[in-house]
N, C-alpha and C positions, 0 to 999 in steps of 0.2 A: 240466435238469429243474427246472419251479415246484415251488417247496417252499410249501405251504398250513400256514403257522401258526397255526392258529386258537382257540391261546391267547392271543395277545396281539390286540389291538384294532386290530385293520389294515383296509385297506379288503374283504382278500380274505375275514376274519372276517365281515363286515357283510352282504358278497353271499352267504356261505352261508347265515347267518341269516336274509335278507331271503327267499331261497329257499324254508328249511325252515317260517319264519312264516307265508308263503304259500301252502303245501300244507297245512297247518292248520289254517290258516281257510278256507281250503277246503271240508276235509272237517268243520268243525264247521257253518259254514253250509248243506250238504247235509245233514249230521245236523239242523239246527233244521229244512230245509226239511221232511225225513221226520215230523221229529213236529208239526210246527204246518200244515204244509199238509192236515192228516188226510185224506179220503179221495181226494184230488186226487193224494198221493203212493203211492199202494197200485199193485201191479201194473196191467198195463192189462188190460183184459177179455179179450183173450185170454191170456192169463195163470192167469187166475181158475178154471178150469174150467168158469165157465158156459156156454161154446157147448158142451164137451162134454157136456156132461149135458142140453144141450137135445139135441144128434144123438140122442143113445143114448135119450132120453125118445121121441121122433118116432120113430124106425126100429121103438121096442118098440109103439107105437102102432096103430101102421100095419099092422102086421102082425099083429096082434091083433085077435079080431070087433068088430065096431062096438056090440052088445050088453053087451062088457065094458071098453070103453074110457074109459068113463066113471071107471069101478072102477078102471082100471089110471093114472088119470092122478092123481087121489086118493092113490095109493098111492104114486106117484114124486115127490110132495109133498114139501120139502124145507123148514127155517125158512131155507136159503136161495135157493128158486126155489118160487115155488109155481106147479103144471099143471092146467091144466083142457081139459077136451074137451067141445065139442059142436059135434051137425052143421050146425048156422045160427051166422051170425055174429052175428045180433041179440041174442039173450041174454046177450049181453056187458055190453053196455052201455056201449058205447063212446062215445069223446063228437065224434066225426063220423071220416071217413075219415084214417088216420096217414102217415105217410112210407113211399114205397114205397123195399123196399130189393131190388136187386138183390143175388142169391144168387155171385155170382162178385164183389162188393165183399167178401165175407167171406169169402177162402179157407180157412181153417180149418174154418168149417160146411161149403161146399160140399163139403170135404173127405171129411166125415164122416157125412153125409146117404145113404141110401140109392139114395132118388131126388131127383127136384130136385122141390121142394116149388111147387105154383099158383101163389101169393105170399106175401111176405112183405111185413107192414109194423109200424112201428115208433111207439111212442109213448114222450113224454117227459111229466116230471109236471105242465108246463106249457100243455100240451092240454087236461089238464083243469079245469074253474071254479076259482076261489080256495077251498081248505076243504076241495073234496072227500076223503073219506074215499080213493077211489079214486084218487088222481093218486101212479100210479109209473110208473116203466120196465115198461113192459110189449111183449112180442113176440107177434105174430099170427102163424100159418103155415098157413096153407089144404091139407090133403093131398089128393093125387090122386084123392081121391072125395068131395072137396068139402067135407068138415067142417072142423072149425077146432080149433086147439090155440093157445094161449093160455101163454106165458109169466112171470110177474111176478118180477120180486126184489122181497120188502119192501123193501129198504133199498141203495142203492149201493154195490157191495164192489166195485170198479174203479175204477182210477184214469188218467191220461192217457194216452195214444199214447207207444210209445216215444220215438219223434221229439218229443214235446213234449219228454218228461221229458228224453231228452238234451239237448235246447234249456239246458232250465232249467238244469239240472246245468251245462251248458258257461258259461253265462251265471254263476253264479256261481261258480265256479273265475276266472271271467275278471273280476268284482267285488272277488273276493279277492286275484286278483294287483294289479288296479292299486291297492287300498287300500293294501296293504303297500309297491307301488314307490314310491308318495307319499308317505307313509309314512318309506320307506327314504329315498328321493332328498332328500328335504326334510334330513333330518339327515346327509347328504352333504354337503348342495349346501349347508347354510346357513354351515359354517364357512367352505368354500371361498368363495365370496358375500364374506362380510367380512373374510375374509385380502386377500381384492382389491381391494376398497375401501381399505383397512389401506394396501394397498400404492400403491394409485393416491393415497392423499392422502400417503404418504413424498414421493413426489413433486413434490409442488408445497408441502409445510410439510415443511422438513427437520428441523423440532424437533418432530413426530409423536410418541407418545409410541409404547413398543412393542405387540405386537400378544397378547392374548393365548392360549396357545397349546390350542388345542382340537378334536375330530375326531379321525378316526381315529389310529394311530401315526404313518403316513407321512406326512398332512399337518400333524402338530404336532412333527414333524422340521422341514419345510419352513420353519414359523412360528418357529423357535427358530435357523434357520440365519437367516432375514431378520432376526430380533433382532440377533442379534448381527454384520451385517453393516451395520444398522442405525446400532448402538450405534459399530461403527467410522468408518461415513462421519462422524456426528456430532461424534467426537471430532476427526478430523482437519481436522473445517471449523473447529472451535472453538479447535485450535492453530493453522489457517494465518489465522485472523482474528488471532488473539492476535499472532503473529508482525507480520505486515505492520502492526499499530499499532505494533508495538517499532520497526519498522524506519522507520515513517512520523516518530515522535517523535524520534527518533536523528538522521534525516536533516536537519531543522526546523533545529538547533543549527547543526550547519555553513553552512548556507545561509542563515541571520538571518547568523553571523562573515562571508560572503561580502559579501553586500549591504551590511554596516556596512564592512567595509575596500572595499570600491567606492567610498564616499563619498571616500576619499584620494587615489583617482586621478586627476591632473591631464588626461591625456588625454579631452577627452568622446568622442570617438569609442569608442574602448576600454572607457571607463565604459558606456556603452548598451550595447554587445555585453555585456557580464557581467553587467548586469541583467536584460538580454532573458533567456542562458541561465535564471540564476540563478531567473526566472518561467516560463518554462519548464519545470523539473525542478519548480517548486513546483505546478503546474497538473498534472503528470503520477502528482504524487504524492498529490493531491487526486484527483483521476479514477480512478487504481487503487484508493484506500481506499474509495470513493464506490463504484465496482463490487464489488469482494466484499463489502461494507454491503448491499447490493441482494439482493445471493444470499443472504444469512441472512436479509433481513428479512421477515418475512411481513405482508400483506396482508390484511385479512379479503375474506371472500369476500361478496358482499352482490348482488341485482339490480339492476340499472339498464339505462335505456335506451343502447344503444351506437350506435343510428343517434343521438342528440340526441348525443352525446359528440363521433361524428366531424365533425356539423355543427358544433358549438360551435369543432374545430379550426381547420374552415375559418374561420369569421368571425374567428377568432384572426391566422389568415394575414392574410386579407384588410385587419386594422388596421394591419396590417406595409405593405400597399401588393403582396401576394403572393398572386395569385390562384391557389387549385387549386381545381380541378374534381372535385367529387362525384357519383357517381349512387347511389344505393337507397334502400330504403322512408324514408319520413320517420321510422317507429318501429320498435323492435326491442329485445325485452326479452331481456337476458343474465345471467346468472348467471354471476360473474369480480370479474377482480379490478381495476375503474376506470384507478385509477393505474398502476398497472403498465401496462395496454393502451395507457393514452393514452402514457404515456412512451413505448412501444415505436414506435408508429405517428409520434408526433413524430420519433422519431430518423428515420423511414425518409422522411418529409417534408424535414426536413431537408437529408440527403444527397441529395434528388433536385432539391431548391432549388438546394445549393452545387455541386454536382459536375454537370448538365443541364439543369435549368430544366423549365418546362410540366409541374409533377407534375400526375399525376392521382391518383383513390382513388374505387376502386366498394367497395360494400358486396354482398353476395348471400349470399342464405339458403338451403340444401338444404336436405333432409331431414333428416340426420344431420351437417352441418356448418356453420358462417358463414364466410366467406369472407371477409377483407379484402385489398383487390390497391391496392398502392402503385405506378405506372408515374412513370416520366418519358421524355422523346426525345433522350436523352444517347448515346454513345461505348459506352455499357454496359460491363461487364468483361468478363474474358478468362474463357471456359468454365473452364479451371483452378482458376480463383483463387473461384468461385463458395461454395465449401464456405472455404477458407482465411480469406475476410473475415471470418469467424466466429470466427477464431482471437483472442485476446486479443493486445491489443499489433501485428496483422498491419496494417500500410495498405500501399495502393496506389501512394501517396501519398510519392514518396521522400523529400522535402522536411523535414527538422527542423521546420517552421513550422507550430504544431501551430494556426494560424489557416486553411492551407489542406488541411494533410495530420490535423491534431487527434490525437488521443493511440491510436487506432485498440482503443476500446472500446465504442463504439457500437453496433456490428451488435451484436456478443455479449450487451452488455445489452440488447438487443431481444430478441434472443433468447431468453437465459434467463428473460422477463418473460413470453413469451408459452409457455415450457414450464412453467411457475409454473402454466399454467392449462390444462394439457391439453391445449396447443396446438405448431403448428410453424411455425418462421418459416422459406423458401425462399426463391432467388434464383432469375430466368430473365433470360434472354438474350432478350429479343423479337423476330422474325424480319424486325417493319421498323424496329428499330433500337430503342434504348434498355435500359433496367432493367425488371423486375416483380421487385418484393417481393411474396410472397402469402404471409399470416398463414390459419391456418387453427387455429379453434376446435370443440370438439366440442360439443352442444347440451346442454342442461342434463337434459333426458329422455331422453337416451340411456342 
């Protein structure tokens, strides 16, 4: 069973309040409606007891001599309906012929009518000239021997049709909830919003600072567990940095003592092999510090054109005497991190140079992605090993000779360059032969 604690400030606290705020105002906007709409919100006319008191004024008429009906219509005079009777219609003084109303649109009068009255018809105050003394509501009813009864309220005591008023009524209950959901959702949505952000830029700046903690109970839980999850990733990259320079600097000592007692060695054969090693381990130990340097360092994030970047690579190749082949737009505005991208895309250049030849590189923009696709028409890898080349230190390559196998940190730092910015670097197998690297970026308006 949900247990609803709605003392402490949780989200289930927010939805009962956002609830009872909203029946509230509610019924306080129905309350303003009642007193500021004045006679618009009063009962509707059948409501009011005006058709009654017209049936019961008519039936008493009618069946009254025509000598006294005069008298009797005077009499059922009200200050709110006033009657009159006479047997022509002209001494009205009407101000030409009114709305014909059929007696079965008004069930209630039809109801309550004796007989069904010759006709009936209807005016509004707008029938009559601007000014007139005489422009109200007024009802005509012609009885069965032809005279005329004459209806008026001075003043309008009715108000809309049921059907409107429900209208309205539903219409604001339906005002009131979405203020208050917007309202509510907004001071929802806005901590979760920048928790996310928070958390999307951990990501790519591991020296982020923490987040601070706000919203409801449960989501300033969440905020104080990624602090402090935070706080640990942080320290641990800041000891395994610290470590690998101890280890890089320690290492430095032995291997200068090697190289200088090489010098002694009469054998030159022997001597080159321990130098070769000896630059070897020193080139491996450069490329490991140089990759986790990469991983801490941040990059500001700044716009720039990334179609003029990848062109810029090519002509780079092309001074080399190394043709690759581009296709996409000439311009293309990104929001990332330059260096990083270029470095990542050189590596995959690179490797499609040394290890296949014929690289290629399209560029293409969707909707919510950019696309960078590095091919070459090489041997490709083994489906396997596709995820694995990503592993630090993994080559393919079984060779020591880190000239044609290299220290096997490449890919990774490609990698991590281009998750720096939101993005994912993939391998595929191409199904007529070769590599696809395909970098995928997210668009800066997403």
């Amino acid at each position: 069973m949900i247990r609803l604690d709605l003392r402490r400030d949780g989200i289930s606290r927010r939805i009962a309040l956002t609830i009872i705020a909203a029946m509230l105002i509610s019924v306080l906007l129905n309350f303003l409606f009642v007193q500021v709409a004045g006679v618009w919100a009063r009962p509707p006319l059948s409501k009011t007891g005006l058709l009654e008191q017209i049936a019961v004024t008519a039936r008493m008429l009618e069946a009254a001599p025509r000598d006294q009906r005069e008298r009797l219509a005077n009499a059922a005079s009200n200050p709110q309906l006033q009657v009159q009777w006479n047997p022509e219609r002209a001494p009205f003084a009407l101000p030409g012929p009114g709305e014909t109303i059929e007696i079965e649109t008004v069930p209630e009068l039809h109801e309550l009518l004796a007989t069904r009255p010759r006709r009936l018809e209807g005016f509004q105050p707008g029938d009559w000239p601007k000014g007139s003394p005489d422009a109200h509501y007024k009802l005509m009813m012609q009885m069965a021997d032809g005279s005329w009864l004459a209806f008026t309220p001075p003043y309008r005591s009715w108000g809309l049709s049921t059907g409107m008023r429900l209208t309205i009524i539903g219409l604001l209950a339906l005002v009131a909830a979405v203020l208050v959901a917007w309202v509510g959702t907004r001071q929802l949505a806005g901590p979760l919003q920048r928790f996310a952000r928070a958390a999307r830029r951990f990501g790519s700046d591991l020296r982020a600072p923490p987040i601070r903690p706000e919203g409801p109970h449960e989501l300033r839980q969440a905020i104080t567990a990624f602090n402090t999850m935070q706080a640990q990733i942080q320290h641990f990259i800041a000891e395994r940095t610290q470590m690998l320079a101890a280890i890089s600097h320690d290492l430095r000592a032995p291997l200068t003592r090697m190289r200088l007692r090489g010098e002694f060695i009469e054998d030159p054969e022997q001597q080159r092999k321990l130098f070769r090693d000896v630059d070897e381990m020193q080139h491996m130990i450069n490329a490991a510090l140089s990759f986790f340097r990469d991983e801490t360092r941040l990059e500001t994030t700044t716009p720039f054109d990334l179609a003029e970047l990848l062109w810029t690579l090519v002509d780079d190749y092309r001074d080399q005497q190394i043709e690759v082949a581009f296709t996409g737009p000439a311009n293309l505005v990104y929001q990332g991190r330059p260096l990083g991208l270029k470095r990542a895309v050189t590596n995959l250049i690179d490797n499609a140079v040394k290890y296949a030849g014929a690289p290629q590189m399209r560029l293409i923009s969707t909707t919510h992605t950019l696309l960078i696709e590095v091919s070459d028409q090489g041997p490709g890898i083994p489906d396997a090993a596709l995820e694995e080349v990503f592993v630090p230190f993994f080559r393919l390559e079984s060779s020591r000779n880190r000239n044609t196998g290299g220290v096997g940190l490449g890919l990774p730092s490609a990698r991590t360059a281009i998750r720096e910015q939101g993005g994912e670097l993939t391998l595929h197998n191409r199904p007529g032969g070769g590599l696809l690297a395909r970098i995928e970026l997210p668009r800066v308006n997403d």
